[in-house]
VOBA-1610 file (N, C-alpha, C; in pm, whole numbers, padded with zeros to 5 digits, always signed):
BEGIN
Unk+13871+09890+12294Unk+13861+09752+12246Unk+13719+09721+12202Unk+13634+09813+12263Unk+13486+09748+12237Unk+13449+09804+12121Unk+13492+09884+12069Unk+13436+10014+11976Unk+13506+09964+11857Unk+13639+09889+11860Unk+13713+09867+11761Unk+13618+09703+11728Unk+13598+09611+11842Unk+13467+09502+11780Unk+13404+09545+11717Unk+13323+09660+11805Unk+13158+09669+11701Unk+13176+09708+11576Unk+13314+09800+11524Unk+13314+09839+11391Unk+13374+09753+11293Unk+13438+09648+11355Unk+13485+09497+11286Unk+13341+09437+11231Unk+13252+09397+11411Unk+13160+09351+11313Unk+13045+09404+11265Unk+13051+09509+11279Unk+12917+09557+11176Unk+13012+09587+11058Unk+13099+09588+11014Unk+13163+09620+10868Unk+13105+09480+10810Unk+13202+09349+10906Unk+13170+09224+10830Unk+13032+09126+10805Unk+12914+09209+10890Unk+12782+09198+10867Unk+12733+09277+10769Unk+12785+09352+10751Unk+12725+09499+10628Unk+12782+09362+10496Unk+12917+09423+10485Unk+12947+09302+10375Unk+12890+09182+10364Unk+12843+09146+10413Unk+12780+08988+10386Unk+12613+08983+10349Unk+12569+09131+10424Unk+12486+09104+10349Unk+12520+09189+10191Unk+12561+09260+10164Unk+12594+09285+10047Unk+12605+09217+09916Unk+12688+09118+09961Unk+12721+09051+09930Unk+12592+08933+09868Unk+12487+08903+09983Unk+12364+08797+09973Unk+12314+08876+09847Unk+12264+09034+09910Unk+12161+09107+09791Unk+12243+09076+09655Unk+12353+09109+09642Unk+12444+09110+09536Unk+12356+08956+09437Unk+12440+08877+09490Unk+12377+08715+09457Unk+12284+08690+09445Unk+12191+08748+09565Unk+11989+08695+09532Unk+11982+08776+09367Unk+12001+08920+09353Unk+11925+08939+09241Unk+12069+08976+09118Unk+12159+08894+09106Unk+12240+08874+08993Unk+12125+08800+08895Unk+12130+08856+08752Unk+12032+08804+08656Unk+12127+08695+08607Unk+12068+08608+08559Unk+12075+08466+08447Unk+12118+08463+08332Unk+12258+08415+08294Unk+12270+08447+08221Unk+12212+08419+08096Unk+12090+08298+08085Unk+12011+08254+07967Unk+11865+08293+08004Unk+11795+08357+07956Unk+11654+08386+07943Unk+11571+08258+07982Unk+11468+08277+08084Unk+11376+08183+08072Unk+11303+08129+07950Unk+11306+08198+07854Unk+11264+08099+07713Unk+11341+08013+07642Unk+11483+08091+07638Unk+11575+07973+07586Unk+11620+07907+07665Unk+11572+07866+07816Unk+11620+07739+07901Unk+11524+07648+07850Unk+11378+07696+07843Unk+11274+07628+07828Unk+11283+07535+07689Unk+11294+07645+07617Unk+11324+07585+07458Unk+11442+07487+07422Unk+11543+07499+07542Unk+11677+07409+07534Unk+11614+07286+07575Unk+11542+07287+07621Unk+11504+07143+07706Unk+11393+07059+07620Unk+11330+07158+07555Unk+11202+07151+07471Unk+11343+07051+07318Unk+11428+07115+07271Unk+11504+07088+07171Unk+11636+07017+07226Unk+11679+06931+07303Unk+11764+06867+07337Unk+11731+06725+07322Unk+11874+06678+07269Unk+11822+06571+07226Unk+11857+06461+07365Unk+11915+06468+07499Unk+11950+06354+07581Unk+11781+06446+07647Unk+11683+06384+07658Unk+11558+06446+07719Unk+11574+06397+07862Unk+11557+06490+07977Unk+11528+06362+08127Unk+11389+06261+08137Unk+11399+06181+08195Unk+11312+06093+08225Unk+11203+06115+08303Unk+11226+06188+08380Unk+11156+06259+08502Unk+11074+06386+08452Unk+11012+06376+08315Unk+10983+06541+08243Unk+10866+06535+08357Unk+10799+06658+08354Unk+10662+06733+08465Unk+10589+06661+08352Unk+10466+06617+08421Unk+10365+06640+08341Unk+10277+06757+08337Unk+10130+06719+08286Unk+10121+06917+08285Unk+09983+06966+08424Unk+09963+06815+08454Unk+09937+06841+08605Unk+09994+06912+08726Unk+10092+06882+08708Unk+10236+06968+08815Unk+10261+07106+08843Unk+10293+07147+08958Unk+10261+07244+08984Unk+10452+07345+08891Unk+10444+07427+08852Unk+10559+07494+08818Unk+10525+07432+08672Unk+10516+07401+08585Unk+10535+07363+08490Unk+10521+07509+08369Unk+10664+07470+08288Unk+10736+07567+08199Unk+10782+07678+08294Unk+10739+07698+08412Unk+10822+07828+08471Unk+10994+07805+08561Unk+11038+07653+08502Unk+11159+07631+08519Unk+11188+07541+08384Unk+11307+07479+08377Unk+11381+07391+08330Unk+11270+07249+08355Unk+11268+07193+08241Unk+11207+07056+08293Unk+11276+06903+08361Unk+11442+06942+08323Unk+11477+06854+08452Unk+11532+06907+08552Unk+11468+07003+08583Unk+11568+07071+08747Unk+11390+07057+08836Unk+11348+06958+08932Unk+11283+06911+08983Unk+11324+06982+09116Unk+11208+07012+09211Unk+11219+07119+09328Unk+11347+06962+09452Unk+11398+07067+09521Unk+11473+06980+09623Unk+11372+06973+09734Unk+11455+06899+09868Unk+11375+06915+09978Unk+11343+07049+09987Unk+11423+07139+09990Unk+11398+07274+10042Unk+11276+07304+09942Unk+11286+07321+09847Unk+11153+07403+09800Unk+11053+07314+09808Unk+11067+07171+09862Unk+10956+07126+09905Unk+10860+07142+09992Unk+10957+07176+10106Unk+10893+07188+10215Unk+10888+07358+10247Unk+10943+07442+10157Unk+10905+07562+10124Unk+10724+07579+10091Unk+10732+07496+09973Unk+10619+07491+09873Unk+10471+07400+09925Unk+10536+07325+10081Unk+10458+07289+10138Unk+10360+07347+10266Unk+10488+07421+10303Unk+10441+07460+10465Unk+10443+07631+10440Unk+10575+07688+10377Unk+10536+07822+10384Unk+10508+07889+10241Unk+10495+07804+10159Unk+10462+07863+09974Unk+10557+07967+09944Unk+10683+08007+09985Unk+10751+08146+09930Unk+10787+08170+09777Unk+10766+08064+09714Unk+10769+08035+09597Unk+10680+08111+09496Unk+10514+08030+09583Unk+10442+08154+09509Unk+10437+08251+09513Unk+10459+08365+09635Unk+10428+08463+09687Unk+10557+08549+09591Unk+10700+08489+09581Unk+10795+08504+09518Unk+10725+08557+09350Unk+10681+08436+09291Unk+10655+08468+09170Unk+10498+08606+09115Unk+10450+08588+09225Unk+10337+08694+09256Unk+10356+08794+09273Unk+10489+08850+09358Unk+10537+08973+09364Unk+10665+09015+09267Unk+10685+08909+09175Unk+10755+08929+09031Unk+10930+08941+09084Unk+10938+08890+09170Unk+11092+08854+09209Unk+11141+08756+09178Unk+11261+08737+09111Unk+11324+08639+09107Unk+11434+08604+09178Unk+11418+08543+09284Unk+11482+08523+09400Unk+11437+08408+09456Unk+11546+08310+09487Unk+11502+08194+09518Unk+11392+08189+09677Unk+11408+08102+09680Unk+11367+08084+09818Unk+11418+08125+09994Unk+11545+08001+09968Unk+11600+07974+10018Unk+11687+08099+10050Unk+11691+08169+09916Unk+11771+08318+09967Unk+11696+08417+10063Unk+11594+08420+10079Unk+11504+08475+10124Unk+11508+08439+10280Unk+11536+08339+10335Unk+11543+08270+10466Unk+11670+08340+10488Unk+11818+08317+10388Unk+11936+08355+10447Unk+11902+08497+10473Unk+11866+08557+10383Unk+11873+08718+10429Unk+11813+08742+10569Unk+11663+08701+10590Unk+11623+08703+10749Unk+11738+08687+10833Unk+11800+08544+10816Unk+11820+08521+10922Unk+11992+08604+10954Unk+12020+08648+10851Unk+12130+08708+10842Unk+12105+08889+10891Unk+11988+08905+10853Unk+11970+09014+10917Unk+11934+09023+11073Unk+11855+08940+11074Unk+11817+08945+11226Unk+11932+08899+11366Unk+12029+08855+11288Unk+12178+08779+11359Unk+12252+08889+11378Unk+12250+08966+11199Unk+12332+09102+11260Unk+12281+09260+11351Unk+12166+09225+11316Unk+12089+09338+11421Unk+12123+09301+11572Unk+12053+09149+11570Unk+12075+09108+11718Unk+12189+09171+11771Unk+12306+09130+11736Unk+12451+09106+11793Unk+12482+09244+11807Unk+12424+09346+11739Unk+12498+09511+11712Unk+12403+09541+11870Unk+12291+09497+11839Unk+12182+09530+11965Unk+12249+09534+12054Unk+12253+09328+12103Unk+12348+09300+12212Unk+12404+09399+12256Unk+12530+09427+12153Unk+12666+09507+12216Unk+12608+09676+12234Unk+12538+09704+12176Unk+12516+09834+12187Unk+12404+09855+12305Unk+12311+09782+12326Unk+12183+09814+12412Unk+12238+09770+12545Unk+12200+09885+12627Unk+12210+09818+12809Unk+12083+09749+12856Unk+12012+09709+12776Unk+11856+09629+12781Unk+11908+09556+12708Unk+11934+09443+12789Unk+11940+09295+12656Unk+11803+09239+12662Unk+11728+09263+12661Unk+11571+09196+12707Unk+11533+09263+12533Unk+11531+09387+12482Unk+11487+09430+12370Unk+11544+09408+12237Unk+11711+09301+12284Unk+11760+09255+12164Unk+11662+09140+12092Unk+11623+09026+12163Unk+11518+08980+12066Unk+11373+08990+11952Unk+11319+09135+12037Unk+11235+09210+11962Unk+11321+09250+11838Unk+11412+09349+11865Unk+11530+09434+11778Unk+11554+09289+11603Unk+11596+09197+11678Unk+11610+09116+11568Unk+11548+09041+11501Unk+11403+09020+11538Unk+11245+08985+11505Unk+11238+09089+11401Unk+11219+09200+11484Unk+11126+09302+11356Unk+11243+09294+11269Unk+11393+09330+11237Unk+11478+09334+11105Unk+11460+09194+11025Unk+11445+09079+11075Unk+11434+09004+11043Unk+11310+08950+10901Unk+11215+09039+10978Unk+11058+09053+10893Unk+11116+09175+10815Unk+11210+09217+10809Unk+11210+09323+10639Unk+11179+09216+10541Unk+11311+09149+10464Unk+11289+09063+10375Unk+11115+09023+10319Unk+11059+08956+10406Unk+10961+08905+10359Unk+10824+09035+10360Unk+10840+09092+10490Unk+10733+09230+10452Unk+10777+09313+10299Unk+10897+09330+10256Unk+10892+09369+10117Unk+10851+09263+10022Unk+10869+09112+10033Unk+10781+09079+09942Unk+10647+09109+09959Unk+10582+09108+10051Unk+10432+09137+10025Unk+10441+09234+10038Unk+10502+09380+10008Unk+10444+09442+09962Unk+10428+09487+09785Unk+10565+09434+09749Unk+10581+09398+09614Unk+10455+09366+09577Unk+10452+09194+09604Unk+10335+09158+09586Unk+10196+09228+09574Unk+10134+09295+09668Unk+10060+09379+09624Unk+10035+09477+09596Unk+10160+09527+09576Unk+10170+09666+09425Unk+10150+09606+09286Unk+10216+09455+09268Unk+10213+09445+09189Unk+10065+09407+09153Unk+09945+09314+09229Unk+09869+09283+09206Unk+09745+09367+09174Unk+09786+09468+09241Unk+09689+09638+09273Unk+09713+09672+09111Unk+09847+09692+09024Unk+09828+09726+08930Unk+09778+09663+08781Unk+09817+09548+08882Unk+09744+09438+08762Unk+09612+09444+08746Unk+09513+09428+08861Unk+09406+09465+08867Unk+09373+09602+08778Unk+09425+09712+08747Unk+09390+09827+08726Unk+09426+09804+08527Unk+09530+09710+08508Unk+09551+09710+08377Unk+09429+09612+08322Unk+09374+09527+08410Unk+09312+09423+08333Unk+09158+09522+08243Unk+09092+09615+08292Unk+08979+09658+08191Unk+09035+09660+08056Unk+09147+09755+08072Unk+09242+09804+07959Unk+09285+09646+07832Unk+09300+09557+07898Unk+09343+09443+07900Unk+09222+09333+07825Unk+09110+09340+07829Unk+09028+09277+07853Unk+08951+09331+07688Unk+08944+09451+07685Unk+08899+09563+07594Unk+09010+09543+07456Unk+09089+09513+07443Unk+09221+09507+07339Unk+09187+09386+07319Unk+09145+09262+07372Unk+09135+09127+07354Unk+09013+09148+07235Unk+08897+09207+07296Unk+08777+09226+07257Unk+08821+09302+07111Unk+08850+09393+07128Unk+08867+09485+06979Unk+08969+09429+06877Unk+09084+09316+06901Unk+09128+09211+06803Unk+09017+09090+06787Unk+08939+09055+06846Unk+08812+08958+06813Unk+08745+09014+06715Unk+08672+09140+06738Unk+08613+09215+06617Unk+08681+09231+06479Unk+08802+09237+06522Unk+08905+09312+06420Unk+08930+09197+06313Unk+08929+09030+06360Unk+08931+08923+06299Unk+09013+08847+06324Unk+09114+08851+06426Unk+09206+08789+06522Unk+09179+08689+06585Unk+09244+08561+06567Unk+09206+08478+06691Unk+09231+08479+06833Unk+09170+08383+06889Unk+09196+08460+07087Unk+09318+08455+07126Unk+09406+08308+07019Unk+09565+08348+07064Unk+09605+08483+07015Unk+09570+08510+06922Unk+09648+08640+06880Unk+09598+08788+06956Unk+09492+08756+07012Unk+09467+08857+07067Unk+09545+08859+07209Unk+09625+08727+07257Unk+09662+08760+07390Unk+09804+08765+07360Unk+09855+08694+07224Unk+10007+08788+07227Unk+10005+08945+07147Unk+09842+08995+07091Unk+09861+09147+07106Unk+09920+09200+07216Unk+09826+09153+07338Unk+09846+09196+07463Unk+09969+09175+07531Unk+10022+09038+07534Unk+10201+09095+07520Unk+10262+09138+07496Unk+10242+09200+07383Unk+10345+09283+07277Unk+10321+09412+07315Unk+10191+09432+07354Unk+10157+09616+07405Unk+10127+09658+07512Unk+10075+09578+07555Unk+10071+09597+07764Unk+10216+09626+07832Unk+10206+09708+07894Unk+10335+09657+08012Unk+10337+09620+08124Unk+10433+09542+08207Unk+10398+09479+08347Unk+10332+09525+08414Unk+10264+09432+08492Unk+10281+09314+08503Unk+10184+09201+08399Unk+10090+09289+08354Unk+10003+09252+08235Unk+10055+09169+08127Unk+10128+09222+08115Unk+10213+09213+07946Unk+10298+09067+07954Unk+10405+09062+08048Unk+10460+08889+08136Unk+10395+08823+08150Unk+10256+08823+08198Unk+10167+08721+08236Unk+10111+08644+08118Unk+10031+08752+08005Unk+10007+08698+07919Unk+10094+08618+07800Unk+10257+08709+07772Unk+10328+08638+07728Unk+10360+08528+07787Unk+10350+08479+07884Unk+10388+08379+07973Unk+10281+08219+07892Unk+10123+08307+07915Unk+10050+08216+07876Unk+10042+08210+07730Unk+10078+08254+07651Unk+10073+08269+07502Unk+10173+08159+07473Unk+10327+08187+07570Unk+10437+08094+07521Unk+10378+07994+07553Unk+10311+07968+07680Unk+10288+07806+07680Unk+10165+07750+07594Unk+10060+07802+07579Unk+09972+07733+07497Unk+10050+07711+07298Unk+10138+07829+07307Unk+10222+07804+07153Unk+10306+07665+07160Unk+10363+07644+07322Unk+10433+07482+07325Unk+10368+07358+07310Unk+10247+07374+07331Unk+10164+07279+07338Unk+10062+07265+07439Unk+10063+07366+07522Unk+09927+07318+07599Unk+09877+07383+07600Unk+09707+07320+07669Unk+09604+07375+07562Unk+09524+07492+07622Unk+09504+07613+07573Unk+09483+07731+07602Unk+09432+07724+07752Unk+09296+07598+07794Unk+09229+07648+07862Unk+09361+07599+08037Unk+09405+07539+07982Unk+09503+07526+08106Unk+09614+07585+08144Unk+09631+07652+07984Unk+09742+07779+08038Unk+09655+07911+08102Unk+09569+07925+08071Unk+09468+08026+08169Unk+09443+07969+08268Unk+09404+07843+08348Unk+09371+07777+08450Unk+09538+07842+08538Unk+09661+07825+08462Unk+09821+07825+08493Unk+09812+07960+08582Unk+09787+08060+08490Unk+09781+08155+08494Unk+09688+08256+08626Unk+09575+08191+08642Unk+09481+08255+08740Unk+09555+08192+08844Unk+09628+08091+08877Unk+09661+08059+08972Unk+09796+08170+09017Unk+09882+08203+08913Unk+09942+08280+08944Unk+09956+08419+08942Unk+09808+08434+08948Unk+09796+08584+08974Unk+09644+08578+09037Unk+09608+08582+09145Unk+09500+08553+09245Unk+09384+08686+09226Unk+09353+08708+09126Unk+09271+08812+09086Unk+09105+08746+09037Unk+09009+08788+09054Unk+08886+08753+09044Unk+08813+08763+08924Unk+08854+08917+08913Unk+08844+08914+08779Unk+08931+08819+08650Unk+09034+08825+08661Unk+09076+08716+08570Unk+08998+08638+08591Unk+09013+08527+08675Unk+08888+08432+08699Unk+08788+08419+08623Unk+08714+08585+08590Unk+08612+08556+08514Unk+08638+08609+08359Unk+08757+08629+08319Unk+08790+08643+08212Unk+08835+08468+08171Unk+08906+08427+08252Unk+08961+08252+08230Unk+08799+08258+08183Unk+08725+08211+08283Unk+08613+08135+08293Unk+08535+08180+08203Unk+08493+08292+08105Unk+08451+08297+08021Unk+08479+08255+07883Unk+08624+08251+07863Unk+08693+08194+07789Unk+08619+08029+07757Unk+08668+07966+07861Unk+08636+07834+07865Unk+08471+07805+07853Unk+08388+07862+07908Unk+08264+07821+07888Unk+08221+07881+07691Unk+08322+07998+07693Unk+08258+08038+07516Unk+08314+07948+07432Unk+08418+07900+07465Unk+08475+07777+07361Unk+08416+07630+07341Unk+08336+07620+07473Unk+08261+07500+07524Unk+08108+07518+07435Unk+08057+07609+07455Unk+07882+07649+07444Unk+07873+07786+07336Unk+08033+07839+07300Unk+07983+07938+07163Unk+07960+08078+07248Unk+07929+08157+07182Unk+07883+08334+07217Unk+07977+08409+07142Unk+07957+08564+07171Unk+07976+08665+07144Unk+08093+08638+07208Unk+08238+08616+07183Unk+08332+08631+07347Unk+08349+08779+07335Unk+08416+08846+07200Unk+08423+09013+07220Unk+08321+09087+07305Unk+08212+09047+07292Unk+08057+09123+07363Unk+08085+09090+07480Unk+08131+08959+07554Unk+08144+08904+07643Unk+08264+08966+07748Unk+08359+09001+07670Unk+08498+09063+07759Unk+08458+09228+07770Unk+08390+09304+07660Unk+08377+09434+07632Unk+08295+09459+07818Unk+08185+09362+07853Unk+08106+09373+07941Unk+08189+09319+08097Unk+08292+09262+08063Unk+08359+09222+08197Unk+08430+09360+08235Unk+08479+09360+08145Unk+08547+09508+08173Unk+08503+09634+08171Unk+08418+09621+08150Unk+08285+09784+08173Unk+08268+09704+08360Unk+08241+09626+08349Unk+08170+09567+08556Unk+08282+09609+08611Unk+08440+09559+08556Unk+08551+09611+08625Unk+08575+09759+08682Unk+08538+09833+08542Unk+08569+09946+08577Unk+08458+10037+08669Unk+08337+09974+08623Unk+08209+10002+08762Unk+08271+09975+08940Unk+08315+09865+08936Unk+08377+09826+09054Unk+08466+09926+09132Unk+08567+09961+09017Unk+08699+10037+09052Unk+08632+10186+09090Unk+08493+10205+09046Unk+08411+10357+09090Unk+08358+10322+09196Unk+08338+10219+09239Unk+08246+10187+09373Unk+08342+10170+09471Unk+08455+10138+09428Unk+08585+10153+09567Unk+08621+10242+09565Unk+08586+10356+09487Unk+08665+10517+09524Unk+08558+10540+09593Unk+08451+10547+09592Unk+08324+10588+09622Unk+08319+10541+09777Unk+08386+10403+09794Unk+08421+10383+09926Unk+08503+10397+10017Unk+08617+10427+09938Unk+08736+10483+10018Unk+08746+10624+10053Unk+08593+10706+09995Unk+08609+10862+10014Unk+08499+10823+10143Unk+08411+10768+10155Unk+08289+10737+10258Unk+08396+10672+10377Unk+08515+10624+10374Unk+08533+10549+10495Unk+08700+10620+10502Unk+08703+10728+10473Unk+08831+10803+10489Unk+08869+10857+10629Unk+08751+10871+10694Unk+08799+10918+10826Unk+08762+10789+10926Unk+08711+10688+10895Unk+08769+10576+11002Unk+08871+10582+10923Unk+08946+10547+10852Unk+09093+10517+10827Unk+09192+10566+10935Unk+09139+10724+10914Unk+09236+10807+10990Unk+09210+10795+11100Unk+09102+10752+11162Unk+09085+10743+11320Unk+09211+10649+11345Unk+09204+10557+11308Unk+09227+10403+11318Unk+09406+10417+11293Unk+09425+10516+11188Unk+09587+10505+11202Unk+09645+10596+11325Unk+09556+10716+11380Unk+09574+10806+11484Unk+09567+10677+11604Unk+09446+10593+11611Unk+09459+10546+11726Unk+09592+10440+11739Unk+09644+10414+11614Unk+09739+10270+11636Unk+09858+10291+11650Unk+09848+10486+11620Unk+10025+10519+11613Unk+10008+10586+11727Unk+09925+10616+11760Unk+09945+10680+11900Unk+10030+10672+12038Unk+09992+10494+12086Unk+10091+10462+12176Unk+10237+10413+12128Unk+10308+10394+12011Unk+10401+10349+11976Unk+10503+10528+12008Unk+10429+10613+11959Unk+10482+10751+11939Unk+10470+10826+12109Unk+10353+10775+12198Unk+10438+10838+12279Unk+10504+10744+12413Unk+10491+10590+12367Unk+10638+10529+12414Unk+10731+10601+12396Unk+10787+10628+12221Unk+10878+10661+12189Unk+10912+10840+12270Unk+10807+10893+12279Unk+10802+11045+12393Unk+10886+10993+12512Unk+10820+10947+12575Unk+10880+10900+12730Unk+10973+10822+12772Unk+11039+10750+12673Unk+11157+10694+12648Unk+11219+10829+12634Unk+11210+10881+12555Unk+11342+10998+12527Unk+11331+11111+12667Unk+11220+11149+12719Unk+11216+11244+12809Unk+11215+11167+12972Unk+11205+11052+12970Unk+11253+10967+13110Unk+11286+10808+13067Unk+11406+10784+13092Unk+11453+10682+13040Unk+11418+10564+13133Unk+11442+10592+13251Unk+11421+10524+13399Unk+11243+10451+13406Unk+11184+10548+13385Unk+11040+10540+13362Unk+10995+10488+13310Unk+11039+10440+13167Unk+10960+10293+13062Unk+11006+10196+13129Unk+11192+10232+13123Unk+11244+10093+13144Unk+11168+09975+13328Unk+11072+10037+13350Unk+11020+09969+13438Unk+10927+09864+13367Unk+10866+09851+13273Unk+10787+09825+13189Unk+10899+09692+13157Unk+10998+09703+13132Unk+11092+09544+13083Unk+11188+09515+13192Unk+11192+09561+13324Unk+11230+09517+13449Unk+11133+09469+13502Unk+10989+09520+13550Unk+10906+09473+13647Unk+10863+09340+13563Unk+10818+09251+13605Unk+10726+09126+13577Unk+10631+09220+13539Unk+10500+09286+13640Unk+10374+09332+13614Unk+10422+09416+13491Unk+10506+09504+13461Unk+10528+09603+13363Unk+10558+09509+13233Unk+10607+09397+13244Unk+10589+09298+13121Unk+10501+09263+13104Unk+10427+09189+13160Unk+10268+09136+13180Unk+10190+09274+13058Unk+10192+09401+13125Unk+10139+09525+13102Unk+10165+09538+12941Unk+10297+09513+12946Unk+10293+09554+12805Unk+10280+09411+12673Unk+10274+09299+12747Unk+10278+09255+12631Unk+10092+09253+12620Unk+09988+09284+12718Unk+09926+09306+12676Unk+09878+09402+12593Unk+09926+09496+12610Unk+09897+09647+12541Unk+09905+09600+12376Unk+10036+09516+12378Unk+10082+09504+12211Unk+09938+09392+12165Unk+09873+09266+12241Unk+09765+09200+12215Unk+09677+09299+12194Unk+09630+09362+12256Unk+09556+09487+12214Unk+09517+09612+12139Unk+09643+09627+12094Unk+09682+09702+11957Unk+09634+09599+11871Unk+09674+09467+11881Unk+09659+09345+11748Unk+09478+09383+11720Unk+09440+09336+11847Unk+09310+09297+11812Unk+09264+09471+11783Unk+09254+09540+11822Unk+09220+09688+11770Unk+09236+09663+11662Unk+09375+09651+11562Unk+09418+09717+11460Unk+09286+09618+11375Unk+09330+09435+11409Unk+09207+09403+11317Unk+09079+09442+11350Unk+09000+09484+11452Unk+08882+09548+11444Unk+08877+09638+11363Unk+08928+09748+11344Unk+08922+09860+11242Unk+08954+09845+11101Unk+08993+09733+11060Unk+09057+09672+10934Unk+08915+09623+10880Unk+08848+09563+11009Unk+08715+09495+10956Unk+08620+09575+10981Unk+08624+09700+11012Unk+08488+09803+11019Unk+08506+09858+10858Unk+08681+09909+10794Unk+08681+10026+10745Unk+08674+09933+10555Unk+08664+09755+10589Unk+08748+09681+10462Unk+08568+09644+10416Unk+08506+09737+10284Unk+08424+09653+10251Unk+08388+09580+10152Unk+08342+09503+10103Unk+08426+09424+09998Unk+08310+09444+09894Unk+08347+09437+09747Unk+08227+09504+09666Unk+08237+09330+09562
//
C-alpha cells in the first residue's frame, strides 16, 4: 500500500511540474515588437499610458500595468529584474510556483521515504532554491559574456563613426551583427530611441538593465560627447582598449590566486564529503548529530562556520581591478 502511494504521488508531482516548466517557457504567440507597435498604432489608446520615467517602459504592453504581485515582487524581492538580466522570460510569479512546488514535492517523497523526518525540511529548502539558483546563474553567464562582447562592441560603434554613420546607426549595426546577449540589448535600445525616446535615456534604460560598468562608461561617454563635443570614435576605440587591459589583469589574477581557490574549494568540500563517508559506512553514528540536542547545536554550528569560512576566502581570493 505504501509503495503503490509513493508511486501515485511522485508520478502526480513529476506531472505537475511538467506541466509548470511546460507553461513558464511556452513562447508568445506575438513578438515583443508587434505588441509594442500594436499599442503604439491602436486607435482605443489606454489612459493609464507609462510615462517614460517608469520603471519597465516599452519592455511590456503599455496598458498591461504590473499587479499586486509584481508589485510587491518588484518591491521587496526584484525577480523581475534579475528575470530580465538573466534573459528569461518567465514571469514571476511562475518562479515562486515552481519553488514551492518543488520543495512540497521533495518534502512529501522525503517524508515518506526518510526514517529522519528532522532532514525533510532541509531536503525541501535546498530543492526549493533550484529555481532561483539557476536564475542567477543564467544571470551571470549571461552578464560574464556580455562583458566579454562589449570591447568587440564598443570598437564596431567606433569604426561606423569613422566610416560616416551616425551613433544610431552605429548601434543598430551592432544589432544586426553582434549576437546575444549584445545584439538584444542594443536592438532593444535602438527600437526605443527609433519610438521616440531620446537616445540618452534609452542608454540610461539600458545600463540599468544590464549592471555592467563598463557600459556605464560607454552610456556616460555618450552623453557627456553629445553635451561638450569630442572625438566619440577616439573616445570608444580607448574604452575598449582599458576593457580589454582589464580582461588581462584578471587572467593575470586568476593565475596568481589559483591555488587559494583550490585551497578554499578543498577546504569547503571537505566536511560535506566526509559526512557523506560516515553516513554511508556508520549510519547510527551521524544520526546522533540530529537526535542529540548537543549534536544539533554541533552541527548547526559547523554549517555557520562553513558560511563564514566560505565568505572569508571569497574575500581573500576576490580582487577587484
Amino acid at each position: 500500500m505504501t509503495s503503490t502511494f509513493i508511486i501515485i504521488a511522485a508520478f502526480v508531482c513529476v506531472a505537475s511540474l511538467v506541466g509548470a516548466v511546460a507553461i513558464s517557457f511556452r513562447g508568445d504567440e506575438d513578438t515583443k515588437v508587434e505588441n509594442r507597435l500594436k499599442n503604439f498604432t491602436s486607435k482605443n489608446k489606454p489612459d493609464n499610458i507609462l510615462k517614460l520615467g517608469d520603471d519597465g517602459i516599452l519592455s511590456k504592453p503599455l496598458n498591461n500595468l504590473p499587479g499586486k504581485f509584481e508589485e510587491f515582487a518588484e518591491k521587496f524581492l526584484n525577480l523581475q529584474m534579475y528575470l530580465d538580466q538573466a534573459g528569461l522570460a518567465i514571469a514571476p510569479q511562475k518562479i515562486i510556483f515552481m519553488m514551492l512546488g518543488l520543495g512540497f514535492t521533495t518534502g512529501v517523497i522525503s517524508a515518506i521515504i526518510s526514517p529522519t523526518k528532522i532532514i525533510v525540511p532541509l531536503v525541501a529548502l535546498i530543492f526549493a532554491m533550484v529555481p532561483p539558483a539557476y536564475v542567477f546563474w543564467r544571470r551571470k553567464v549571461r552578464l560574464k559574456k556580455f562583458s566579454e562582447q562589449l570591447p568587440e562592441t564598443l570598437e564596431l560603434i567606433a569604426r561606423a563613426l569613422k566610416a560616416g554613420h551616425s551613433l544610431p546607426a552605429g548601434i543598430q549595426l551592432v544589432a544586426e551583427q553582434m549576437p546575444a546577449p549584445v545584439g538584444p540589448e542594443f536592438a532593444r535600445c535602438y527600437e526605443e530611441q527609433n519610438l521616440g525616446i531620446a537616445l540618452d535615456d534609452a542608454l540610461e534604460e539600458m545600463t540599468k538593465r544590464v549592471p555592467n560598468v563598463d557600459l556605464r562608461f560607454f552610456a556616460t561617454a555618450i552623453v557627456l560627447q553629445r553635451t561638450t563635443g569630442g572625438d566619440l570614435s577616439e573616445i570608444l576605440n580607448k574604452i575598449g582598449r582599458l576593457i580589454r587591459e582589464r580582461f588581462q589583469i584578471f587572467g593575470q589574477i586568476a593565475a596568481l590566486t589559483g591555488e587559494g581557490r583550490l585551497s578554499g574549494i578543498v577546504l569547503l568540500a571537505l566536511p560535506p564529503v566526509l559526512f557523506g563517508t560516515m553516513l554511508r559506512l556508520n549510519y547510527d553514528y551521524i544520526m546522533l548529530l540530529f537526535e542529540d540536542p548537543l549534536g544539533q547545536k554541533m552541527l548547526v554550528g559547523a554549517i555557520i562556520m562553513q558560511l563564514i569560512g566560505a565568505f572569508v576566502i571569497k574575500k581573500i581570493i576576490d580582487i577587484k581591478v
